[in-house]
C-alpha positions as CSV (number, residue, x, y, z in Angstrom):
1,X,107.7,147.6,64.9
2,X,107.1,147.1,68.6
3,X,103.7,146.0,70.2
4,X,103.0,145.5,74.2
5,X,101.9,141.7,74.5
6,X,99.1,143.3,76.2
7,X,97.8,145.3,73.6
8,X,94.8,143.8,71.8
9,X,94.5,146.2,68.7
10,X,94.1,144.3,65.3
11,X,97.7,145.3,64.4
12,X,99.0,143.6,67.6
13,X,97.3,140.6,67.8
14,X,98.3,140.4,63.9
15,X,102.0,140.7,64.9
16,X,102.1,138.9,67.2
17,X,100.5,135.6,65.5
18,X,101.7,136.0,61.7
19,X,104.4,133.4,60.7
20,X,107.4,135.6,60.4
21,X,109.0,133.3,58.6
22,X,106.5,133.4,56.2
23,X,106.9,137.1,56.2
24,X,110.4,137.3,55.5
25,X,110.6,134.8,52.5
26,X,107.2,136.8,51.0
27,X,109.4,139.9,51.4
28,X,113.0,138.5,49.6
29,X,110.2,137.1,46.7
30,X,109.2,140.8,46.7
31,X,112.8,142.3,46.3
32,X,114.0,140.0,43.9
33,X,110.8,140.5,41.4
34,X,112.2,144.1,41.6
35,X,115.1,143.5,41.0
36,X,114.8,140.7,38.0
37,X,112.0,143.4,36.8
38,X,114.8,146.1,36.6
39,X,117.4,143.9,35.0
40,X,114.7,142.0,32.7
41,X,112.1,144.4,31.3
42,X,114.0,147.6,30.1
43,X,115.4,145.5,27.0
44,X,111.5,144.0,26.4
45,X,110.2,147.4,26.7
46,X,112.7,149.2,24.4
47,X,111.8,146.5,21.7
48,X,108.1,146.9,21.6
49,X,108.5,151.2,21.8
50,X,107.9,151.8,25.5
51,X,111.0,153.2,27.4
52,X,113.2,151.6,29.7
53,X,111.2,151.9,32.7
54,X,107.8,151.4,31.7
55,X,107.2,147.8,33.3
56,X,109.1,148.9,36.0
57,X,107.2,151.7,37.0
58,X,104.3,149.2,36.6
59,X,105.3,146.6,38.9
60,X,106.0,149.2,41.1
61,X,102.5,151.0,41.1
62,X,101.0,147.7,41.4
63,X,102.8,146.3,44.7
64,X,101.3,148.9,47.3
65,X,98.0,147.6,46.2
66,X,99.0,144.0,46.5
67,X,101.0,144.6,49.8
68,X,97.6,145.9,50.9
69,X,95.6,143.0,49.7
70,X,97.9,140.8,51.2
71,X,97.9,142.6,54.8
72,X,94.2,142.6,54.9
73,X,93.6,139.2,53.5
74,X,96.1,137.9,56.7
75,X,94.0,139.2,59.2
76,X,90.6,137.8,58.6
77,X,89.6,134.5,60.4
78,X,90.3,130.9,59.0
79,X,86.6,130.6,58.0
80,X,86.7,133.4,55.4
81,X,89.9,132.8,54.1
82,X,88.4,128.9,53.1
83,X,85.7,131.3,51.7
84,X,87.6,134.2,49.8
85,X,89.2,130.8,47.8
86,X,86.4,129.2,46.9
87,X,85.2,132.4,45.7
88,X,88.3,133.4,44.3
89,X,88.6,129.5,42.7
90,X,85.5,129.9,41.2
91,X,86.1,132.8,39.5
92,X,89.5,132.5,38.2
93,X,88.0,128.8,37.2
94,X,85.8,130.5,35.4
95,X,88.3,132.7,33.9
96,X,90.8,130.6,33.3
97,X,88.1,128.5,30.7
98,X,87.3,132.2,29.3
99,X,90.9,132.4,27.7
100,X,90.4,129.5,25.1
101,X,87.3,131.7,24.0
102,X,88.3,135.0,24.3
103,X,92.1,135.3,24.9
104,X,94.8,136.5,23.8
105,X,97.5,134.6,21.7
106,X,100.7,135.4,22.4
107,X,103.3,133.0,20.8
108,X,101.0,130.4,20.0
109,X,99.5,130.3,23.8
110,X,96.6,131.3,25.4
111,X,97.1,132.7,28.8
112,X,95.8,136.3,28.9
113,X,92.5,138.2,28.7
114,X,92.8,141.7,27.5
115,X,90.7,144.3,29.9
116,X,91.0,147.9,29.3
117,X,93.8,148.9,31.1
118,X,95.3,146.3,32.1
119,X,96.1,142.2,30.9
120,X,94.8,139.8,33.1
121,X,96.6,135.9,33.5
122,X,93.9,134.1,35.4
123,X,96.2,131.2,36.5
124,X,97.9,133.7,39.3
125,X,95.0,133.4,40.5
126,X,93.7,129.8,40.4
127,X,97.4,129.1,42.1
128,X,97.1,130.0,45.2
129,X,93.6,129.5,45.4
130,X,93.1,126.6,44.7
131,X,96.4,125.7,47.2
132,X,93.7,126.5,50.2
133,X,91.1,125.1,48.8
134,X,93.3,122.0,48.4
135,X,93.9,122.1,51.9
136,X,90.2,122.4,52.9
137,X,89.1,119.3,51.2
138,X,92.4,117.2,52.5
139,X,91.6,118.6,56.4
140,X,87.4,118.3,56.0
141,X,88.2,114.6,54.9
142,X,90.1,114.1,58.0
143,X,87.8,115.9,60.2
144,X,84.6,113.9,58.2
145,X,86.1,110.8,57.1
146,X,82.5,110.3,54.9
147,X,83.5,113.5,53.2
148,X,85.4,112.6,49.9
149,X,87.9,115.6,50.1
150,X,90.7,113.7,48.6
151,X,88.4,112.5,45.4
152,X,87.2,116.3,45.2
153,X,90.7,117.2,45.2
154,X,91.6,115.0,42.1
155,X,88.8,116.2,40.0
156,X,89.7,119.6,40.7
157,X,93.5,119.2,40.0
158,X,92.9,117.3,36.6
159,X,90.7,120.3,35.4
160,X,93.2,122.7,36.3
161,X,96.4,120.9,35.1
162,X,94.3,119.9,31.9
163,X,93.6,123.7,31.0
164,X,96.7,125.1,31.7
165,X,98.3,122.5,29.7
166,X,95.5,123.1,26.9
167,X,96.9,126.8,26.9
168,X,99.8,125.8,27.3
169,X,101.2,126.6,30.4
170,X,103.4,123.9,30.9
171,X,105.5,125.6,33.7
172,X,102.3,127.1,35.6
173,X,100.7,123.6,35.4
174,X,104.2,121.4,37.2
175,X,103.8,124.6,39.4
176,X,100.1,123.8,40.7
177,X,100.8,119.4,40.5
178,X,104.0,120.3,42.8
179,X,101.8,122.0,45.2
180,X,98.9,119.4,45.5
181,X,101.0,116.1,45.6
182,X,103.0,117.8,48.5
183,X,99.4,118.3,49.9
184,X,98.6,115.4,49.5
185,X,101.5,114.0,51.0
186,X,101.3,115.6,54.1
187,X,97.9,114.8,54.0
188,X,98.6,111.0,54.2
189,X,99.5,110.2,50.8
190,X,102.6,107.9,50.3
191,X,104.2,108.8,47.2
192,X,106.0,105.4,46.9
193,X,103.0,103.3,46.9
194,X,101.3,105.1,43.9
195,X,103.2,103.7,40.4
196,X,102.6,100.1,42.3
197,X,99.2,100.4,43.1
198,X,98.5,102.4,40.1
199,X,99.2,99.2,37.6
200,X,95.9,98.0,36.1
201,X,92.6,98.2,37.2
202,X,93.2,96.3,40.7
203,X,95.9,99.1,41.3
204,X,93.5,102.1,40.6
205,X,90.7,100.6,42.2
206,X,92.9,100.6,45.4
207,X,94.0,104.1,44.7
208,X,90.8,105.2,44.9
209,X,90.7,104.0,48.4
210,X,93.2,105.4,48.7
211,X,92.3,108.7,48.1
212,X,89.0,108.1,50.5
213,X,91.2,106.8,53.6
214,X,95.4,107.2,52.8
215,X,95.5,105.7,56.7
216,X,93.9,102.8,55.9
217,X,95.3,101.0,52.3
218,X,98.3,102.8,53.4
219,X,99.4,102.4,57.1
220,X,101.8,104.5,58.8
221,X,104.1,104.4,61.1
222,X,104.0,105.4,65.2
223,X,106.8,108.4,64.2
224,X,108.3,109.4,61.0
């Protein structure tokens, strides 16, 4: 793929500013799926009647559409990708709550909702989500330091953790916590200072401000 630095098309300006990095890990994920998905699901199919290549074919059918998704999701503005997650959040929020109601139990959990057609696991989609809306609240709290982004942040990550561990998704649930804290982290957070300033009430008061200025109970250095 070769673009003219010149040329202002929506195709070259998106070349020329994605993260190819980025790009290239999203596409080895994509060709290993594949490849777990041919070595994985023929055995799984076989077992419940289907043949060989039934999921396969599936995931297949499946990844032009999200490979589209994906494409046209990258090339809209920073402002309505903050948007499309909160909306997307919300929803799959939403959803996620619907499985202890009207899921389906697979092996003692409660992960999917049956649609016709198609199974839907509304955790994919509070993941990565709720990973920009994560990084909203951190940068608005920066940006606004009245803002209580990082207290936002906590409620939000104890009602997801909490359902997916109510499902249970323990896996799903370290997946999302990993996520945050490294948010966080970057985000000012020392990780060191929270099981000594989390002891008592003294400790979680000053975690709390904590969470409303990391700078400030927690002081950094010049250069790390």
């Amino acid at each position: 793929m070769k673009f003219a630095r010149i040329d202002q098309s929506p195709m070259a300006r998106w070349w020329w500013t994605v993260d190819r990095w980025s790009l290239a890990a999203i596409g080895m994920l994509i060709g290993f799926g594949v490849v777990l998905s041919l070595a994985a699901s023929p055995a799984v199919a076989e077992r419940i009647g289907y043949d060989g290549l039934h999921f396969v074919r599936r995931h297949l059918a499946m990844l032009p559409l999200a490979l589209g998704v994906m494409f046209v999701v990258s090339l809209q503005p920073p402002r309505t990708i903050r948007r499309i997650a909160v909306i997307g959040f919300m929803i799959g929020l939403a959803l996620l709550s619907l499985t202890f109601v009207v899921g389906a139990e697979i092996k003692g959990a409660r992960r999917w909702i049956n649609l016709p057609g198609l199974s839907l696991q509304p955790s994919e989609f509070v993941k990565p989500t709720f990973a920009v809306v994560a990084a909203w609240l951190f940068a608005e709290q920066k940006l606004r330091p009245g803002f209580p982004g990082n207290l936002i942040s906590i409620a939000l990550i104890l009602a997801v953790s909490g359902m997916l561990i109510k499902q249970p998704d323990i896996g799903m649930a370290l997946v999302v916590a990993i996520v945050w804290f490294a948010q966080f982290f970057m985000a000012g957070l020392r990780l060191y200072w929270c099981p000594r300033r989390a002891r008592g009430a003294r400790g979680r008061l000053s975690l709390s401000a904590a969470c409303q200025d990391p700078g400030r109970s927690f002081p950094r250095p010049v250069g790390r």
